[in-house]
N, C-alpha and C positions, 0 to 999 in steps of 0.2 A: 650486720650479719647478712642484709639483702647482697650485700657485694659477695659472700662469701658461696652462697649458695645462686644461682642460675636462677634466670627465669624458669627453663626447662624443668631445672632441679624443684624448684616451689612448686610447679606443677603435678610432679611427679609424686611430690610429700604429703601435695593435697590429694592425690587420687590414694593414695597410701592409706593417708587418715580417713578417705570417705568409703573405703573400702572395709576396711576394720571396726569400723562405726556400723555398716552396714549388716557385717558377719554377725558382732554382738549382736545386734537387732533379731536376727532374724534367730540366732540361737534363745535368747529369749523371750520371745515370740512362740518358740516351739516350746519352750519348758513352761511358760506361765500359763498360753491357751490353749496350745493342746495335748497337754499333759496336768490337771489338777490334782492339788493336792491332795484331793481326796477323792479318790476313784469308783467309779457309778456303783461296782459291786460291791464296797465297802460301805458304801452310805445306804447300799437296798441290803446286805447282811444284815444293819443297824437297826434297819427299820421292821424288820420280819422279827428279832429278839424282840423288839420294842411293839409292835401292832399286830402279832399274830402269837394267841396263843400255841406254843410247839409244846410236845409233851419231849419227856429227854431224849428218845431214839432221835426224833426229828432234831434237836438243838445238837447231840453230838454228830449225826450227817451234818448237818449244816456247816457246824463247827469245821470238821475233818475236808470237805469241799473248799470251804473258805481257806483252810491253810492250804490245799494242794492247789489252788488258785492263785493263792500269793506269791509263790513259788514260778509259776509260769507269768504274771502278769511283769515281776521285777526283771525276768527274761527279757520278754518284750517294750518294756519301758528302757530298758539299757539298751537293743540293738536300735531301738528307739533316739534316743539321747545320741551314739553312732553316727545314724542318718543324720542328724541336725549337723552336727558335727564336722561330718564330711560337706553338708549344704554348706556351711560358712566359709570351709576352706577353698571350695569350689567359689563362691560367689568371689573370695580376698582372690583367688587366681585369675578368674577372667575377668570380674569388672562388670559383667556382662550376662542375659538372659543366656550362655552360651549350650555348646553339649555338655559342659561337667557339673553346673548347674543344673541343666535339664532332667540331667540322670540321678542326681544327687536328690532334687525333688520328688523325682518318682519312686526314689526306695525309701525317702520320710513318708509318703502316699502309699504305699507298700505296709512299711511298718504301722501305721496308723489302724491300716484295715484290719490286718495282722491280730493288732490289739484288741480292735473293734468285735472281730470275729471271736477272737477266744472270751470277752467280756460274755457275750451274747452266750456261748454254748455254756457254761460257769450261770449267768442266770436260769436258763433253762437246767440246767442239773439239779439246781437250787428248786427251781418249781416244782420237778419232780418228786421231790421228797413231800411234800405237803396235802393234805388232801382235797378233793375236788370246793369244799367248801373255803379253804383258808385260800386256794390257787386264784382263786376272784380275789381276794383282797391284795395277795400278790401281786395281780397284776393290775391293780389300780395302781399302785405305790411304783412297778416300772413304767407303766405310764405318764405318771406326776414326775417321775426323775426323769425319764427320756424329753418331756415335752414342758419341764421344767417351771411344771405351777401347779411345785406345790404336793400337799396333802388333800 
């Protein structure tokens, strides 16, 4: 088979394969770490039913926030998913730290913040529905999520 195919050609097969190798990589890379399964305001909804007494106006707010939340977060985790997307294809085209990579990573950077920022305003919506005494306990719990030790 070495006859059939070039030295040139083997080379070519190899940057091929190490390219595609590379895109996979980097697309899951984008979906395992910075996209989890289980997303910070899902796992602080969890924990506010579960460590804060709410009486029922506060649980159906909460409720009704959490679903208009989910709504916008599936938005931005798809234009999300996108950016990763277009990074892979961009990385199989050049090969290279190049411009379509470059730019490719700053709207995965882009959409990251995106998501980053709507997470953030969805908790603070959430704090505002609870009273000054339960908004301490609050915000120990997105503290322990944000810096991630713990209860």
């Amino acid at each position: 088979m070495s006859g059939v195919i070039g030295k040139s050609g083997r080379r070519h097969l190899l940057t091929l394969v190490i390219a595609f190798v590379a895109a996979l990589a980097g697309v899951a890379i984008g979906c395992r770490l910075l996209m989890p399964a289980e997303p910070q305001a899902s796992d602080i909804h969890v924990l506010i039913h579960r460590d804060i007494a709410l009486d029922p106006k506060q649980a159906v707010a909460l409720d009704r926030l959490e679903a208009q939340f989910a709504v916008r977060r599936a938005e931005l985790e798809a234009r999300l998913r996108g950016d990763n997307a277009r990074l892979a294809a961009a990385i199989e085209a050049e090969h290279r730290d190049g411009p379509q990579v470059t730019q490719a990573i700053d709207a995965v950077h882009h959409s990251m913040g995106e998501l980053q920022k709507a997470t953030l305003a969805h908790v603070f919506a959430m704090r505002a529905v609870l009273r000054p005494d339960q908004a301490a306990t609050f915000d120990r719990l997105v503290a322990a999520k944000l810096t991630d030790t713990g209860r």
